[in-house]
N, C-alpha and C positions, 0 to 999 in steps of 0.2 A: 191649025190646032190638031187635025187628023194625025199627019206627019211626028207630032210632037207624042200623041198619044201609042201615035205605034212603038215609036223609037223608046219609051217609056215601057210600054210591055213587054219589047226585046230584051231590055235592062232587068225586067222581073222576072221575066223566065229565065236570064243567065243565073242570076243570084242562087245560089245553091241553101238547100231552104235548112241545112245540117251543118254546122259548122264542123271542121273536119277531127278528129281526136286526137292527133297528133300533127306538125307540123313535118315534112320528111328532110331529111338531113341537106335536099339540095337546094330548097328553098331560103337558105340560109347563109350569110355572108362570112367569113371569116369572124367576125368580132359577133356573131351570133344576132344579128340584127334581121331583120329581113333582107333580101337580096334586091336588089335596086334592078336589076336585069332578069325580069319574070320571061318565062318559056310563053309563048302564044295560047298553045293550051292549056294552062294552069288557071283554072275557073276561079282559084283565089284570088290572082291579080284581076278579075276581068276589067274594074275600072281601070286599073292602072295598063292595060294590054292598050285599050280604049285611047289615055292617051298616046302611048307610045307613037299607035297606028297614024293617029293624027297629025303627032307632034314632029315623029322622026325623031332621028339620034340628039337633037336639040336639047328635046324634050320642055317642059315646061310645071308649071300646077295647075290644079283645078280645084273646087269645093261644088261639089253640087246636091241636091236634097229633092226630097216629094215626100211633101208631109201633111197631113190634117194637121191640124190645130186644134187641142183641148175645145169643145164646142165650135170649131168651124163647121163650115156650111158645106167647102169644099176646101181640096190640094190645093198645097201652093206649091209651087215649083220655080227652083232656082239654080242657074248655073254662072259661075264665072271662073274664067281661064286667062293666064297669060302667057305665050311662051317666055321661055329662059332669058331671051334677050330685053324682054321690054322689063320682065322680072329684076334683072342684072341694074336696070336704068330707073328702078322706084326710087323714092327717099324714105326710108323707115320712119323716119323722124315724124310723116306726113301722117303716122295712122296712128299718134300719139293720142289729140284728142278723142279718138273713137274709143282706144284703150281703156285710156282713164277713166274713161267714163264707167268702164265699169270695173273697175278697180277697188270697188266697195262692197265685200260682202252682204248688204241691209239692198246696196242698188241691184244686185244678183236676184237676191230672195223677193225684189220688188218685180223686176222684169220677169222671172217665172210667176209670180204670182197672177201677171198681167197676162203675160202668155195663157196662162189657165184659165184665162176669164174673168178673175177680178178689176173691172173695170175706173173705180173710182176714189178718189180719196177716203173719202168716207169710209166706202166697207175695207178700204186697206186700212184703216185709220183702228178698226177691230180687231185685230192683228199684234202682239204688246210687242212684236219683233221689231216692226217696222219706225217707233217709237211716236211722236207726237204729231200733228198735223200740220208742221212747220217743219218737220225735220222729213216730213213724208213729202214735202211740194220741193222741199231741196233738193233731194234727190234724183225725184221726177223730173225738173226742168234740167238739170244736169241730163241726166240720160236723153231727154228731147233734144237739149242742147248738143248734141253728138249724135243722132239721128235715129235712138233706138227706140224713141218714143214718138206717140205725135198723139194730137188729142184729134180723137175720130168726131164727134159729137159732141158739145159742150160739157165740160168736166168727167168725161168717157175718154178715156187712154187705152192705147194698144199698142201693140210691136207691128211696125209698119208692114206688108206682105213682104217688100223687098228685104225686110233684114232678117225676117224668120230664119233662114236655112243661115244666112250668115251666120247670125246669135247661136243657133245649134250646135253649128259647126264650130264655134269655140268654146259652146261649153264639153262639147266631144273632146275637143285639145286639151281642154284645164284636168278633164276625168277621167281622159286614159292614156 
């Protein structure tokens, strides 16, 4: 755990705490996209330098996260990575049902709401978004049904620890 928190701190101290005011012309690819080939010292890429250094010319992805939770108690922390190759050999098709699941704006607005600590049918059921307390358990066993839910406590639901940073990490993709 020590190990994890230093490495955690290096990561916070890179983070540059101003984002920069302009982008400079060489950080920039032809088609004006970002440049996939970041310079070592370019504090902007540091995650991506991160995996380079790991990954090699290969290369690979990552998604990783350290984040409180709306009334947590403590960080949760999540990393997962695959290089290129095992990447190259997924079946898309496989991360369908997790998709779908939240493919429903009402199950969106459900899952945040739960993230933020509303815990149960009931006081979701207060809510005129979420609509009726049949169409609120549909949703819900849908989203468990695909693993973004689980019920912590008898009729008490949350976003599992392991899927926080995931769920983040896609609603970060859908809004920016």
């Amino acid at each position: 755990m020590a190990e994890l928190e230093r490495k955690i701190a290096e990561l916070e101290n890179a983070v540059p705490t101003t984002a920069p005011a302009a982008e400079a012309e060489s950080d920039r690819a032809p088609n004006g996209t970002k440049s996939t080939n970041p310079t070592a010292d370019d504090d902007t890429f540091w995650a991506l330098n991160g995996l380079i250094d790991r990954a090699g010319d290969e290369g690979g992805v990552v998604y990783t996260g350290h984040t409180t939770p709306p009334g947590g108690e403590s960080p949760v922390s999540w990393q997962m990575g695959l290089p290129s190759a095992a990447i190259n050999d997924l079946n898309f098709a496989e991360a369908a049902p997790a998709l779908a699941a939240l493919g429903h704006p009402v199950r969106l607005e459900l899952l945040q709401a739960i993230y933020e600590g509303t815990t149960t049918v009931a006081q979701l059921g207060e809510d005129e978004r979420f609509g009726t307390t049949g169409q609120i358990y549909h949703h819900i066993h849908a989203l468990a049904g695909a693993g973004w839910l689980e019920n912590s406590r008898r009729g008490h639901w949350r976003v599992p620890g392991q899927k926080i940073v995931p769920l983040l990490t896609l609603i970060l993709i859908g809004t920016h």
